[in-house]
HTML snippet that shows the backbone in 3Dmol.js (N, CA, C, O; Angstrom):
<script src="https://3Dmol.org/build/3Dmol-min.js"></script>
<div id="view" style="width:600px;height:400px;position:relative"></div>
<script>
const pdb = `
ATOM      1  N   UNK A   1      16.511  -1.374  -3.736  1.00  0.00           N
ATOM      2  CA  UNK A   1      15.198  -1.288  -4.352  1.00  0.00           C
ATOM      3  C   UNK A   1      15.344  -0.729  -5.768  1.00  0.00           C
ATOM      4  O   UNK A   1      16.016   0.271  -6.023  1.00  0.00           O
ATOM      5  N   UNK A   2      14.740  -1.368  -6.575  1.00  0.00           N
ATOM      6  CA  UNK A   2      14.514  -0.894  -8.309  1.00  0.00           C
ATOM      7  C   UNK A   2      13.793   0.288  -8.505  1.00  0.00           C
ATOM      8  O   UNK A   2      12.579   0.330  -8.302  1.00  0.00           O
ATOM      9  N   UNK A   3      14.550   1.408  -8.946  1.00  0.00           N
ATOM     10  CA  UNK A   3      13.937   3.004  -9.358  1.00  0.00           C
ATOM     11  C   UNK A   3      12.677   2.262 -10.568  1.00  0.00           C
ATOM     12  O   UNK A   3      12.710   1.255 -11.275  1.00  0.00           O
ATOM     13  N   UNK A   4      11.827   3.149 -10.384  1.00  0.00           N
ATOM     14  CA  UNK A   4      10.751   3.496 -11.498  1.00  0.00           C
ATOM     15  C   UNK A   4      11.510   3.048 -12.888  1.00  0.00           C
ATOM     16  O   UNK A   4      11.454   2.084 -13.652  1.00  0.00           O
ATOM     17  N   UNK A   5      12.140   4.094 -12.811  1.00  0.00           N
ATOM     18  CA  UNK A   5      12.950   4.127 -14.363  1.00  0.00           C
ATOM     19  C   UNK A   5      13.894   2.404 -15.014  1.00  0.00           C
ATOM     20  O   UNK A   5      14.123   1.969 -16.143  1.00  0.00           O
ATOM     21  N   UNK A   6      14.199   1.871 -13.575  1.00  0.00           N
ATOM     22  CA  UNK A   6      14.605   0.786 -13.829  1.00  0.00           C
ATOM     23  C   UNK A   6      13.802  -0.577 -14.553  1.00  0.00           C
ATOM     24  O   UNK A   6      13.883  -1.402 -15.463  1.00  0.00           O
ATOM     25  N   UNK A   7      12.777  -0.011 -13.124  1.00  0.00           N
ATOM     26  CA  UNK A   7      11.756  -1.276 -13.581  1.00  0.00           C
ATOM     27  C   UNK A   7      11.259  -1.520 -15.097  1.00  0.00           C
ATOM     28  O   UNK A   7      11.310  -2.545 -15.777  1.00  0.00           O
ATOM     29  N   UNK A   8      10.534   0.353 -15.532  1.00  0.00           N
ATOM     30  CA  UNK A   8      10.218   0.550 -16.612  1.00  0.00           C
ATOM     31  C   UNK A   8      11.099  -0.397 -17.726  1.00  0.00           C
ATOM     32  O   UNK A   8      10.842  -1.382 -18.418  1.00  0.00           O
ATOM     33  N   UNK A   9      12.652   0.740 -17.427  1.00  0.00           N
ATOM     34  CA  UNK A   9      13.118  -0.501 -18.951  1.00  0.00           C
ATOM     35  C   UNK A   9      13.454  -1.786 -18.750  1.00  0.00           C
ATOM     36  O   UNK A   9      14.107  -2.312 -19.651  1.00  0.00           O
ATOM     37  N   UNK A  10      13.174  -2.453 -17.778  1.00  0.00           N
ATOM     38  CA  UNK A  10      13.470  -3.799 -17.350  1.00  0.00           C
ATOM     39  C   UNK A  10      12.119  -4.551 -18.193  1.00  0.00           C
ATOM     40  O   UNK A  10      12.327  -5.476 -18.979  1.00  0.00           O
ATOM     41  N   UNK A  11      11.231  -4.216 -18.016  1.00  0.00           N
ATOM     42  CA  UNK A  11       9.585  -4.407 -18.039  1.00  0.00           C
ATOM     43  C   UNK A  11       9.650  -4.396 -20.226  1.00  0.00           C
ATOM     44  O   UNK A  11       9.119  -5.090 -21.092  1.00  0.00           O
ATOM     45  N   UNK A  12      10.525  -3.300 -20.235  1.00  0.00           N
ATOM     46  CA  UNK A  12       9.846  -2.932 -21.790  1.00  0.00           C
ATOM     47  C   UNK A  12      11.483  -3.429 -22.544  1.00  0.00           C
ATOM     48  O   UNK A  12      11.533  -3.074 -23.722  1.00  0.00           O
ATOM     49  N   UNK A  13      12.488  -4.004 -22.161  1.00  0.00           N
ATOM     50  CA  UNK A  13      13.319  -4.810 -22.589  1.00  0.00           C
ATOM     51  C   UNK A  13      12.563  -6.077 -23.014  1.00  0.00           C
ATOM     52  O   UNK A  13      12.769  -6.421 -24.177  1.00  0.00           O
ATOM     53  N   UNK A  14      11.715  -6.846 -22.280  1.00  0.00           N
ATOM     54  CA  UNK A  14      11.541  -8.139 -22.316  1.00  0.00           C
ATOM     55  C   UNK A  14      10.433  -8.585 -23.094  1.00  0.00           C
ATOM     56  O   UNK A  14       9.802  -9.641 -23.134  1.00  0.00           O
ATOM     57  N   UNK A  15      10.316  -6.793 -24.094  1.00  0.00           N
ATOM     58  CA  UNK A  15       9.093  -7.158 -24.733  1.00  0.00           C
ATOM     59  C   UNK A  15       9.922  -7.930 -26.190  1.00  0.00           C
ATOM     60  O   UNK A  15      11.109  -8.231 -26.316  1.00  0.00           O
ATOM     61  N   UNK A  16       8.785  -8.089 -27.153  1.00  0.00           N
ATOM     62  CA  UNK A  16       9.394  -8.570 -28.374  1.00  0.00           C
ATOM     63  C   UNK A  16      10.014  -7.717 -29.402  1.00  0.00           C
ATOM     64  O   UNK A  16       9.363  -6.674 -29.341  1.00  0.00           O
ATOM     65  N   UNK A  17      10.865  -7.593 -30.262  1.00  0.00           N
ATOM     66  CA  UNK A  17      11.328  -6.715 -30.816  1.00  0.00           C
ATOM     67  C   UNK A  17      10.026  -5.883 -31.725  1.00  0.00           C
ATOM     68  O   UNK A  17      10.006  -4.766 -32.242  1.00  0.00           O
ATOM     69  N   UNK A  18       9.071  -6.889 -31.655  1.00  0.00           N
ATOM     70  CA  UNK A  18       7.875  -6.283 -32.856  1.00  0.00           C
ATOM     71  C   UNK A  18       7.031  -5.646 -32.027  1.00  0.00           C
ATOM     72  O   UNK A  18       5.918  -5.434 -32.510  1.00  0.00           O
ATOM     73  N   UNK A  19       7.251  -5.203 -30.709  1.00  0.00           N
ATOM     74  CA  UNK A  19       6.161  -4.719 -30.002  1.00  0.00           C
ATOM     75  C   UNK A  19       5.502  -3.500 -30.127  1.00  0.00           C
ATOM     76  O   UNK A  19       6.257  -2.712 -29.558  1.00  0.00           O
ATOM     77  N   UNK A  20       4.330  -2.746 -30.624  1.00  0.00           N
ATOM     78  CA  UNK A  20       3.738  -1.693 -30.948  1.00  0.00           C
ATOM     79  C   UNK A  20       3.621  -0.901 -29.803  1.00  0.00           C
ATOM     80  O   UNK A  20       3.284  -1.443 -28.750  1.00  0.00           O
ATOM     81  N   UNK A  21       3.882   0.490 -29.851  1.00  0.00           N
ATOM     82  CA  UNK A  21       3.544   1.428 -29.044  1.00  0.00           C
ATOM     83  C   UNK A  21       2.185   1.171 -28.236  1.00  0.00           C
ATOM     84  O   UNK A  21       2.062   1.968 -27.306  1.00  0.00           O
ATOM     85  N   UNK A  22       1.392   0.477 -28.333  1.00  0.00           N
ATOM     86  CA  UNK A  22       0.817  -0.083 -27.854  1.00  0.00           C
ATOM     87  C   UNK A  22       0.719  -1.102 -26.642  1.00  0.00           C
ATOM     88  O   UNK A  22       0.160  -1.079 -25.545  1.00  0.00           O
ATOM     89  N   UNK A  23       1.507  -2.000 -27.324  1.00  0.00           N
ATOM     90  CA  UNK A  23       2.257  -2.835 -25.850  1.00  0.00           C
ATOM     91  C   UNK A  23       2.608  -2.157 -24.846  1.00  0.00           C
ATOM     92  O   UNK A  23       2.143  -2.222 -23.708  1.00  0.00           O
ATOM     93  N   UNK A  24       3.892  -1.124 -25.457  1.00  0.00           N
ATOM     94  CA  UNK A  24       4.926  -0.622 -24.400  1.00  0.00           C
ATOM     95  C   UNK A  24       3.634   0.095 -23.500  1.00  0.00           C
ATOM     96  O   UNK A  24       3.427  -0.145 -22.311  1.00  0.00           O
ATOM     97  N   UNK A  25       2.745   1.118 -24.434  1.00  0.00           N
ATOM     98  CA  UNK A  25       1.964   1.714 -23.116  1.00  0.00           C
ATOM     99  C   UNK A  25       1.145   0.624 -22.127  1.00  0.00           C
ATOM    100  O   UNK A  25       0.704   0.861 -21.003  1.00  0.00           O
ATOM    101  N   UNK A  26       1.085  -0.404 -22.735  1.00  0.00           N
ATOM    102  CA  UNK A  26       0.072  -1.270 -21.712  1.00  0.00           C
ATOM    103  C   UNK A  26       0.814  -2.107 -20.610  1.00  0.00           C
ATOM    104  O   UNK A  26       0.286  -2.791 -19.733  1.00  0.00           O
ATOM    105  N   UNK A  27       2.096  -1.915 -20.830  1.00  0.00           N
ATOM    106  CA  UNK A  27       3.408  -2.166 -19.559  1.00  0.00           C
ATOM    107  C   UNK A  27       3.308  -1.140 -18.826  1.00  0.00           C
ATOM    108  O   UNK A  27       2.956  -1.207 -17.648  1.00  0.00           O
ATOM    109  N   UNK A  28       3.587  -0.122 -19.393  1.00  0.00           N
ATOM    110  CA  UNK A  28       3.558   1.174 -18.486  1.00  0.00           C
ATOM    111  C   UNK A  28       2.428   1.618 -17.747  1.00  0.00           C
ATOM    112  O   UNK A  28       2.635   2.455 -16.869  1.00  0.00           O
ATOM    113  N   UNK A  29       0.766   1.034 -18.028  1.00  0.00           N
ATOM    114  CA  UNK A  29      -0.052   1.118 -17.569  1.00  0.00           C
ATOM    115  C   UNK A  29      -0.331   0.249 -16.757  1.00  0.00           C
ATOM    116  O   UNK A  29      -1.155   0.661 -15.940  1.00  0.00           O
ATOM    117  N   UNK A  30       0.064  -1.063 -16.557  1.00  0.00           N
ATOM    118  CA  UNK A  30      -0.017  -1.955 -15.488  1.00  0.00           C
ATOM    119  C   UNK A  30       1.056  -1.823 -14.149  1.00  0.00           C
ATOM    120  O   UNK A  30       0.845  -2.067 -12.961  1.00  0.00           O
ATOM    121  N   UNK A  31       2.538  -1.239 -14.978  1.00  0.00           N
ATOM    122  CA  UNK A  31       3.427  -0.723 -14.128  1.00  0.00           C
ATOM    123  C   UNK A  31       2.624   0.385 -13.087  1.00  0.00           C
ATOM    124  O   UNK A  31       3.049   0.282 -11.936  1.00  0.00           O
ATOM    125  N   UNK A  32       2.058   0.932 -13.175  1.00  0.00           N
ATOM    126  CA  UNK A  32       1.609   2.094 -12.966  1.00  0.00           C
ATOM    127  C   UNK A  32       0.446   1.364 -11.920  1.00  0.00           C
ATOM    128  O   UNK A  32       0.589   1.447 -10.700  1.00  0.00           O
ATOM    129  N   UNK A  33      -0.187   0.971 -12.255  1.00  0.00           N
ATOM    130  CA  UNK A  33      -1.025   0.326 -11.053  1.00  0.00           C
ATOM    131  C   UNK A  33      -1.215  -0.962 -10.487  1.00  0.00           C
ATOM    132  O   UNK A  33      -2.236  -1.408  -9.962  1.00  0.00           O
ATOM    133  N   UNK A  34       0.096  -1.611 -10.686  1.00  0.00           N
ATOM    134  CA  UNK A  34       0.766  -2.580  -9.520  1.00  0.00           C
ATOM    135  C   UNK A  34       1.629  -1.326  -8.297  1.00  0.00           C
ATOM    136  O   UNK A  34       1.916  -1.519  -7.116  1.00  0.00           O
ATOM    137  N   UNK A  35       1.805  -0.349  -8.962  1.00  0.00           N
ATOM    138  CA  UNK A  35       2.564   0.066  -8.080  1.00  0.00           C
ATOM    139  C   UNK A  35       1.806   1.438  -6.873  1.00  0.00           C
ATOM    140  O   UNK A  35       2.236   2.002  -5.866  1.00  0.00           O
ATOM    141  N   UNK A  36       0.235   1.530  -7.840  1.00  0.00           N
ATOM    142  CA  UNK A  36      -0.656   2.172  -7.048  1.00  0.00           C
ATOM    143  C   UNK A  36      -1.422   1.314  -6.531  1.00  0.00           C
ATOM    144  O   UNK A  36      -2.408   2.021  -6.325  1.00  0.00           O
ATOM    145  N   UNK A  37      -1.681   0.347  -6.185  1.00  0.00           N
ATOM    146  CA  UNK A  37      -2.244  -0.707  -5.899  1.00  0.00           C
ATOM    147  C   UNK A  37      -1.314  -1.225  -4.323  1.00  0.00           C
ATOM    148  O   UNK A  37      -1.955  -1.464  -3.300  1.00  0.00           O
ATOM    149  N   UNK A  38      -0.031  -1.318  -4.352  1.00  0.00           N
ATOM    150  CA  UNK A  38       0.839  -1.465  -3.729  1.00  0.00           C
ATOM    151  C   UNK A  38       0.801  -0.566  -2.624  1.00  0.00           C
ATOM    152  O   UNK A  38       0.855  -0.935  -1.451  1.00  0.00           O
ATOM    153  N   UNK A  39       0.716   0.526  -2.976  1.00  0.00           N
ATOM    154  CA  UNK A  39       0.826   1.754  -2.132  1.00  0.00           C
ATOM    155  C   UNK A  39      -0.413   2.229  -1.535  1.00  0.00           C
ATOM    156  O   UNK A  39      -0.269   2.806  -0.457  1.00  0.00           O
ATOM    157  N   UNK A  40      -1.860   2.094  -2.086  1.00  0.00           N
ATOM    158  CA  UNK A  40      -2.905   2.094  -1.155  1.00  0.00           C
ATOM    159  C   UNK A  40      -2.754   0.666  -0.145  1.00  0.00           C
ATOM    160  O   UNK A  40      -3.159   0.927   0.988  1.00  0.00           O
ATOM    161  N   UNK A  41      -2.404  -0.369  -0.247  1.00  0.00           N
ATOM    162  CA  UNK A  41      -2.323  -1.447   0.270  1.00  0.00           C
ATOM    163  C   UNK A  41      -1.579  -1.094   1.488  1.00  0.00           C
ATOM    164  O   UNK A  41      -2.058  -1.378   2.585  1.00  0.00           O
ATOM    165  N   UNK A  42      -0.171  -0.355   1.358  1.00  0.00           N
ATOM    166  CA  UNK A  42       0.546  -0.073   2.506  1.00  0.00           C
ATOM    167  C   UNK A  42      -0.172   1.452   3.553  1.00  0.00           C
ATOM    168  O   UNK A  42       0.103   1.774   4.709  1.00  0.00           O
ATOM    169  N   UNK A  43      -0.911   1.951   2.790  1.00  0.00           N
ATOM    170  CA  UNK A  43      -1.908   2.726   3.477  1.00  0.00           C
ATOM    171  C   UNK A  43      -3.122   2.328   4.310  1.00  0.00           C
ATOM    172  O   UNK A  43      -3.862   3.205   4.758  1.00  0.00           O
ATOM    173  N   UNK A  44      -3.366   0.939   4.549  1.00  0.00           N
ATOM    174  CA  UNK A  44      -4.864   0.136   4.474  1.00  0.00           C
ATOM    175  C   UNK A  44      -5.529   0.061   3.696  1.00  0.00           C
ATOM    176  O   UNK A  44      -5.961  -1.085   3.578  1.00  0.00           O
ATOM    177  N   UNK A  45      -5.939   0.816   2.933  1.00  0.00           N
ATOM    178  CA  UNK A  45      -7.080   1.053   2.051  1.00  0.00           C
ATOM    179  C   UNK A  45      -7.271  -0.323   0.982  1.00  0.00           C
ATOM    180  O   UNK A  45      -6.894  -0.567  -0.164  1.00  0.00           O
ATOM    181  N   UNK A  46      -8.243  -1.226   2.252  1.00  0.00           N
ATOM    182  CA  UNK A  46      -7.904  -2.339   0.806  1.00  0.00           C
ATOM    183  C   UNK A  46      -9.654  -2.442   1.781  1.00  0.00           C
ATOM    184  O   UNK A  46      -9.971  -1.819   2.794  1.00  0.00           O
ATOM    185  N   UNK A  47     -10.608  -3.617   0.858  1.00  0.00           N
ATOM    186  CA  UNK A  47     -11.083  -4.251   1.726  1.00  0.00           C
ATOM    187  C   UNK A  47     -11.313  -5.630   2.046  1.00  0.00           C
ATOM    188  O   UNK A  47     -10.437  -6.142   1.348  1.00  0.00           O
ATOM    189  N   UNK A  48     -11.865  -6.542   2.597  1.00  0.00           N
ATOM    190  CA  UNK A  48     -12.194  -7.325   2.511  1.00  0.00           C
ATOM    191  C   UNK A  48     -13.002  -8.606   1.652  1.00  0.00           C
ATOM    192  O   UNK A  48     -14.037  -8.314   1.055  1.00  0.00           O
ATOM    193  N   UNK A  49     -12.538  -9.896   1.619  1.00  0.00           N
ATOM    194  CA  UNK A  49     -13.023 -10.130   0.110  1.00  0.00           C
ATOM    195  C   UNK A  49     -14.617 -10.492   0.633  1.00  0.00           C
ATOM    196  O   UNK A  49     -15.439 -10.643  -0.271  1.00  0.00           O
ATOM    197  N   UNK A  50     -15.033 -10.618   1.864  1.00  0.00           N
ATOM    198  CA  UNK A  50     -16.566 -10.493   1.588  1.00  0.00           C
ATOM    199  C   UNK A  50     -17.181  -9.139   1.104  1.00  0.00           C
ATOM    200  O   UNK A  50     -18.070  -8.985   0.266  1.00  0.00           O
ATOM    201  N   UNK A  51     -16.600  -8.328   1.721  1.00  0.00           N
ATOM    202  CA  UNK A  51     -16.894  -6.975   0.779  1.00  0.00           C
ATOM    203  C   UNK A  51     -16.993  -6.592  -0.520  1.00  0.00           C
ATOM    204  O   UNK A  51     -17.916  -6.027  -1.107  1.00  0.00           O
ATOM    205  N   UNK A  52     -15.581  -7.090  -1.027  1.00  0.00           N
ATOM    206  CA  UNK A  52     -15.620  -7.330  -2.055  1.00  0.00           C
ATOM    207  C   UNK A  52     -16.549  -8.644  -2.806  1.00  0.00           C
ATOM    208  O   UNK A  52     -16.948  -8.349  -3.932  1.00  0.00           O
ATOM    209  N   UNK A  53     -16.838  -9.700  -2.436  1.00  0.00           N
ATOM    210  CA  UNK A  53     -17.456 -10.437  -3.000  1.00  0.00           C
ATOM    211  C   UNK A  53     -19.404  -9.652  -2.931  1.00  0.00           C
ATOM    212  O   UNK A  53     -20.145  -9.516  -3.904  1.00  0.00           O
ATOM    213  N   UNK A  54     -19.647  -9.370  -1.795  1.00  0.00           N
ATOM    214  CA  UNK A  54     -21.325  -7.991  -2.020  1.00  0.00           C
ATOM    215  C   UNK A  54     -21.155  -6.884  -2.995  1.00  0.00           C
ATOM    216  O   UNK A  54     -22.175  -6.561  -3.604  1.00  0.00           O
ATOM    217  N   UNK A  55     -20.136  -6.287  -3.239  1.00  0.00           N
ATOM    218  CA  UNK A  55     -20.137  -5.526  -4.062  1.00  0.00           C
ATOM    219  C   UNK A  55     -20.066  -5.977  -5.512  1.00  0.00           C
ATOM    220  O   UNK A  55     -20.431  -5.389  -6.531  1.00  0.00           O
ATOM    221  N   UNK A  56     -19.413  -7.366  -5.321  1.00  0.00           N
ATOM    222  CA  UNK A  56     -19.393  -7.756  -7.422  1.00  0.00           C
ATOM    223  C   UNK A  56     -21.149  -8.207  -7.460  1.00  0.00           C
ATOM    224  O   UNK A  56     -21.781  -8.183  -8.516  1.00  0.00           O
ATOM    225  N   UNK A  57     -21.717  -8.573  -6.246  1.00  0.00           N
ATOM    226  CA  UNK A  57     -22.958  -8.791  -6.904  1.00  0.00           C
ATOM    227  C   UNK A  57     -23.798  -7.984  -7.194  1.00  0.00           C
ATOM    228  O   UNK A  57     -24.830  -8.438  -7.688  1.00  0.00           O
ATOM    229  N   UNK A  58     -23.704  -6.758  -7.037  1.00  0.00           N
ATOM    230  CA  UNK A  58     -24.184  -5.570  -7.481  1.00  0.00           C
ATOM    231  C   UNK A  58     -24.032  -5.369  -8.409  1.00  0.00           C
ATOM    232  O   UNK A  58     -24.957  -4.839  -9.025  1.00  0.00           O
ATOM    233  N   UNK A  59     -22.757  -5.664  -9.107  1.00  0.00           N
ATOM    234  CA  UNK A  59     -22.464  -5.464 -10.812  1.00  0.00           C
ATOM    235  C   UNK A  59     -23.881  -5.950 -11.521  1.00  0.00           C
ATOM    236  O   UNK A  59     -23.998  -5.927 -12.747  1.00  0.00           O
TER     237      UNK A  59
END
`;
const viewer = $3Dmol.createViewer("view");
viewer.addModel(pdb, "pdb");
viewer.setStyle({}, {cartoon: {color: "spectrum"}});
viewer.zoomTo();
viewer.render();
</script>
């Protein structure tokens, strides 16, 4: 399994050489919740997409 630290510079290698501190944080911020996203998922905590589909109509 790929450490954090791996993924990270795996993720921020493949950016472009011109990439702004900006980018890199917005890797690190998606890194970050694919991988919290992942982990409520292996907890249950997800719900259903009719659920989810009543709740976007509330938006």
């Amino acid at each position: 399994m790929e450490t954090l630290k791996h993924e990270v510079i795996n993720a921020i290698s493949k950016l472009p050489e011109s990439a702004s501190i900006d980018d890199i944080m917005y890797e690190l911020y998606v890194i970050d919740k694919i991988k919290k996203g992942k982990e409520a998922a292996e907890r249950g905590e997800i719900i259903s997409i009719e659920d989810l589909k009543k709740e976007m109509q509330s938006w």
